[in-house]
N, C-alpha and C positions, 0 to 999 in steps of 0.2 A: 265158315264162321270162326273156328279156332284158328282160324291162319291169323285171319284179320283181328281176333283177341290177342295172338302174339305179338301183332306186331303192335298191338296198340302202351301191351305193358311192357316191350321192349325201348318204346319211345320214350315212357314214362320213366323209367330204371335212367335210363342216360341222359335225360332231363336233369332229373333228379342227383345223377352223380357231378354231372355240372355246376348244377349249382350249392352241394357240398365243398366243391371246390370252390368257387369263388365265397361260398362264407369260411373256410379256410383263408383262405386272401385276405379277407376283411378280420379275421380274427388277429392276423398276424400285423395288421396293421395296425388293429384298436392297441397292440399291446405295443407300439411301439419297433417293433422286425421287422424291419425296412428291408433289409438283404435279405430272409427269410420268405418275404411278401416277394419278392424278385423272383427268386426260385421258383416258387409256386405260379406266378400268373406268366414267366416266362415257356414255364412247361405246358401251360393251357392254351398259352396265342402259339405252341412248336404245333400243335394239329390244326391244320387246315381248315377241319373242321368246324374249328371254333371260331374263325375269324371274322363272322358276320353275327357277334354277339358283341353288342354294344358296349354292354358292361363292363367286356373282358378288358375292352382298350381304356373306359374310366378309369379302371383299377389299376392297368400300366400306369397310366398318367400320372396318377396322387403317386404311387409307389416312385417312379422314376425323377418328377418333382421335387420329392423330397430328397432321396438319396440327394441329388444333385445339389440342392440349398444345403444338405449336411457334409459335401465333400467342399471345404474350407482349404485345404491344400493341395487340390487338384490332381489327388492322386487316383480318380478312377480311368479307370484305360479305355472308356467310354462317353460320348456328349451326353448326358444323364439328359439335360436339358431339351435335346433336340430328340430325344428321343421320346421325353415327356408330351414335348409340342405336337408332334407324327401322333399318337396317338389319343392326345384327347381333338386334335383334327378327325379324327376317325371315329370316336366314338357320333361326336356331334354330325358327323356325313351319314353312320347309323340310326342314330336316334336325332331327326330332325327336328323333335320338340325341345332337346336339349334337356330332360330333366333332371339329371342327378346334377349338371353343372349348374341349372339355374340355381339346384338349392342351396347355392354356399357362393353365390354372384359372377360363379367363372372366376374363383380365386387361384385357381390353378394355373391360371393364361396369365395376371396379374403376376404370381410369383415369379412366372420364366420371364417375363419380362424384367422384370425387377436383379433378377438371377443376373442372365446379360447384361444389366444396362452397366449393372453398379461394378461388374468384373472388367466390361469394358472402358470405365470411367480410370481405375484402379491401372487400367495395362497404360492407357493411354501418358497417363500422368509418370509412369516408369519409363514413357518414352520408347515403348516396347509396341509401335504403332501396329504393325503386320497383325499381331493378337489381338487388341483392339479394335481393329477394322473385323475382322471377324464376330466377335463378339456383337459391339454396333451393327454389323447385319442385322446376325439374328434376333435382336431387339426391337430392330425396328421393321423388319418382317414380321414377328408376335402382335408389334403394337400396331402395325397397320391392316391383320387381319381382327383384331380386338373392334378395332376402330371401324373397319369397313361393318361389323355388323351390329354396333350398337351397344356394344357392351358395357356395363360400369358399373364400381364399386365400391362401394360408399359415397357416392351422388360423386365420385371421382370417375369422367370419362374422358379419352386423349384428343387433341384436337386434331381437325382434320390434318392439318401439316402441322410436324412438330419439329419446326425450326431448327430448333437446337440439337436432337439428335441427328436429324438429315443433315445437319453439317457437320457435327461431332464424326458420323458415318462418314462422308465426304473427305475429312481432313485426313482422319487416320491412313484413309486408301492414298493418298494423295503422298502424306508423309512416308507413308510404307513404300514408296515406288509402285505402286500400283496405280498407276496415271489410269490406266483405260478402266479400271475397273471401275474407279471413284468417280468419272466424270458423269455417268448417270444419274449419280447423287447430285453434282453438283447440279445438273441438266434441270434437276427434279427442282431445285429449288430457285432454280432465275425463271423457269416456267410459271412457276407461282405472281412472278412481278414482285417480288419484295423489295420495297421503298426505305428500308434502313440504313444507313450512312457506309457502315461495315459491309451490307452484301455486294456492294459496287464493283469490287474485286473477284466477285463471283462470273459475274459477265466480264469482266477482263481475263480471266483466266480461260473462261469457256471460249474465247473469242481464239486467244494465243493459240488454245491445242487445239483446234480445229484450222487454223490458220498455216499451223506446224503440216496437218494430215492433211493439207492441199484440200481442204473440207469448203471450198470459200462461201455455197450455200448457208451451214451450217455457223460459220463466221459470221456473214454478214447479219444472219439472224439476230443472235447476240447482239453483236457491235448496233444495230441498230433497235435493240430493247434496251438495252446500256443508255444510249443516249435518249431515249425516250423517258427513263427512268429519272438519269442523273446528266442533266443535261450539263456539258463542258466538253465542248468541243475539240480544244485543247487535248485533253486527255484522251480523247475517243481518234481523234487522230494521229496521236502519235503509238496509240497502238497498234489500231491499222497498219502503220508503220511496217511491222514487227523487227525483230531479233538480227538484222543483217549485219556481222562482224565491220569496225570500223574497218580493218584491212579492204573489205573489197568494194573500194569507191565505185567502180566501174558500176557495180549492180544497186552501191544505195541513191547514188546518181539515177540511175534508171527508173529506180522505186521512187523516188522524189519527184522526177517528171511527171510519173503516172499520178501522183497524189496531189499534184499542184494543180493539175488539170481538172481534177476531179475535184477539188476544194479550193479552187482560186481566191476565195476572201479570205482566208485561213492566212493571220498576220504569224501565226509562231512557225507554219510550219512553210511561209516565203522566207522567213527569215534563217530560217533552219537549213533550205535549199541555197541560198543564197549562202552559207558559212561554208554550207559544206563545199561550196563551188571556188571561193576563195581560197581556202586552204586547199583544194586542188589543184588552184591555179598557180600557188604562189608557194608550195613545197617543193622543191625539185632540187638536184645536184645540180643539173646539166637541163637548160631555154629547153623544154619543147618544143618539138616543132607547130604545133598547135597553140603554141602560147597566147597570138593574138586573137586569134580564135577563143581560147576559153577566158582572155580578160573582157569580150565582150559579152560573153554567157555572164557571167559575173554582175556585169555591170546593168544589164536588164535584169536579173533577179534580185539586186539591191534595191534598184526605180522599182520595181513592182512590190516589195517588202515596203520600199517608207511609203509608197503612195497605200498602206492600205492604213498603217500605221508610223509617226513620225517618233521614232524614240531614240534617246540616247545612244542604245548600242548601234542601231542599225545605221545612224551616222556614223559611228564610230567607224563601223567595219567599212561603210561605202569612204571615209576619208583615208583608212590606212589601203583601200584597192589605188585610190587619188595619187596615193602618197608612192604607192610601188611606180605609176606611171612616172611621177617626176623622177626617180631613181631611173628608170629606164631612159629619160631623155638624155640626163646626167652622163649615164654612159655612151650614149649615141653622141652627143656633142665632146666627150674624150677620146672618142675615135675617130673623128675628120682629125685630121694630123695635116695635112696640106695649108699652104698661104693661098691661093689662086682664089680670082673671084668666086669659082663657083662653090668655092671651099667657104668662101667667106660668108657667101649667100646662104650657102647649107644652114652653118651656125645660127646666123639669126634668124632663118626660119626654128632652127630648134629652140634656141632662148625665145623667142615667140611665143612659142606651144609652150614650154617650159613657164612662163608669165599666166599663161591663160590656165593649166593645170593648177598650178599655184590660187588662183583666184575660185577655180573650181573646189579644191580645197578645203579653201577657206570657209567657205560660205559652211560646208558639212560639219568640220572640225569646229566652229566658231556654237553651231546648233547643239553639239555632243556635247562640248565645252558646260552650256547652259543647261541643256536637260540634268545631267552627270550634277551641278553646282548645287540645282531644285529638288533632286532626289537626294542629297547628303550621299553621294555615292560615295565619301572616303570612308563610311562605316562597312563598308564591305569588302572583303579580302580582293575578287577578281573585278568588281567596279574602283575599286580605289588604286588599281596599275594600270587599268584604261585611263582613267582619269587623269592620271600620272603623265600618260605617253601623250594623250592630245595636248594637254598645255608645253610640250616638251617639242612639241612640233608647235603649236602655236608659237611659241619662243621665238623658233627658226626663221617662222616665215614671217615676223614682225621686225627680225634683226635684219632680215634680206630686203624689208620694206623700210629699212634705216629709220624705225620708230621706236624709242628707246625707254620711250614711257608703258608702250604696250609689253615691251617684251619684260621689264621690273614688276610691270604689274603683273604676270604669268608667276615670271622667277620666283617672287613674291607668295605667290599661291601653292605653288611647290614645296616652299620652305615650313608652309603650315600642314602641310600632308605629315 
């Protein structure tokens, strides 16, 4: 019986000094001893002992809260904040009724939010992203565990997604070079489906680095909420595209076949295949030996552009591919040098061909001519030098058709460019 009486007033006494201690704590707080209150509640959570006392970690929390809202200069050598958060986390995992936090609305989670958001707002705008992305974390890890349980303060509570920080967060990582970190941010918020005109570029972004990380599951996801979203076809395809150096034709040629196949109505991106295959064809020092070869690659992916769509440029391009062939005949017929019939025969079969290319032509150039007229294309810098060159070839082929009124009329249209 005395055993069990000692140990009962042995229990009592270290109850009892416990909790002198923690009205120390509280004393030192009522008076304002924020560093004072530190000392003391950091000596009480250093025993083991104490650490399944709910209290103890409230008492951290307001204590280390504050300090943290009062270091203005950032001179503590410590996250005050995050340390504040770790423990009123722990109190409320001790006391699941949450009382001492209800009675004052969880102003404590409220402040470290607030702490974070407004330091992170502050880095951001100094352009000092890497600090800011940090900060925007843990803002928005406060506010999403605020928010997962209901919390709110002064009929103020956070929405389930809060847009604006999740991409405040998003950007900084992004800015910072911290690609793989941010992209979960971004992830988190094309997940959502957001229909605003600005997050468009979110699913394009998300589409590119996943396209980049050989990800093409994770790509195509995207690229196909992207255009579910913001439907333009146009744009969703030439992302797809992605990032292949103009230098290496060999591979955007490749990537173009595979995209034409896979989107054969797609009038920007035959016509895109089609450019790019003309200036393949028709840059060179020194004839490929594939030359005719790739002017008939050419010449099917021009027919396949106008037939989805008839416009200006794409005459254009299909009349100057026209226009390289009669250059080519040009010189074929300056190289029989010979008198003999069969030399003679040669000839006119090339002025032949030579007449029939010419009319072939025409007909494109004559269309580019008109579309180029109906669009006012001379207000435009690279429309109004296409412009330029078709009537300048129209000229030509109206002077070699000995019609002197068509080609005054052309001349005529030049002179008002």
């Amino acid at each position: 019986m005395r055993k069990l009486l000692l140990s009962v007033l042995l229990a009592t006494f270290i109850t009892s000094a416990f909790a002198q201690k923690l009205d120390d704590v509280q004393e030192k707080i009522s008076k304002g001893k924020y560093s004072e209150a530190k000392e003391k509640i950091d000596q009480i959570l250093a025993d083991p002992k104490n650490h399944t006392n709910a209290n103890a970690w409230y008492y951290k929390g307001k204590i280390y809260a504050e300090l943290a809202r009062q270091d203005s200069t950032g001179s503590l050598t410590y996250d005050a904040s995050k340390e504040a958060f770790e423990a009123f986390k722990k109190y409320q995992e001790l006391d699941t009724k949450n009382v001492m936090m209800t009675l004052d609305q969880n102003v404590g989670l409220f402040t470290l939010y607030d702490l974070y958001y407004n330091q992170g707002v502050k880095k951001y705008n100094a352009k000092d992203y890497a600090a800011a992305f940090d900060k925007m974390k843990n803002a928005l890890e406060i506010e999403d565990y605020i928010a997962k349980r209901g919390y709110s303060y002064n009929n103020f509570s956070f929405p389930k997604l809060d847009t604006q920080l999740v991409n405040l967060t998003a950007s900084a990582g992004y800015l910072a070079k911290k690609e793989d970190e941010s992209i979960p941010y971004f992830e988190r918020l094309a997940d959502a489906k957001l229909t605003a005109k600005e997050h468009r570029e979110i699913y394009a972004l998300l589409a590119e680095y996943h396209l980049k990380k050989n990800n093409q599951q994770k790509a195509d996801q995207y690229l196909n909420l992207g255009r579910q979203l913001f439907p333009d076809p146009d744009y969703w395809v030439a992302l797809e595209f992605g990032n292949i150096p103009a230098s290496d034709t060999a591979k955007r040629l490749a990537r173009y076949e595979q995209m034409v196949q896979k989107y054969p109505d797609n009038y920007s991106l035959a016509l895109d295949y089609a450019t790019e295959l003309f200036n393949y064809t028709y840059t060179y020092d020194k004839r490929p030996a594939d030359y005719t070869a790739r002017q008939e690659r050419v010449q099917a992916a021009l027919s396949k552009a106008l037939s989805l769509q008839n416009t200006a440029f794409a005459n254009y391009i299909m009349a100057q591919h026209i226009y390289n062939q009669i250059y080519d005949l040009d010189d074929a017929l300056r190289a029989v040098r010979g008198t003999a019939a069969a030399d003679q025969a040669k000839k006119k079969d090339i002025v032949a061909k030579t007449d029939k290319k010419y009319e072939e032509f025409y007909g494109y150039a004559k269309k580019a001519f008109d579309l180029y007229t109906a669009d006012n294309a001379h207000t435009r810098a690279q429309d109004k030098a296409n412009y330029r060159k078709i009537m300048n070839e129209l000229v030509d082929y109206h002077q070699r058709k000995k019609q002197p009124d068509q080609v005054a009329f052309y001349q005529g249209k030049i002179k008002t460019l």
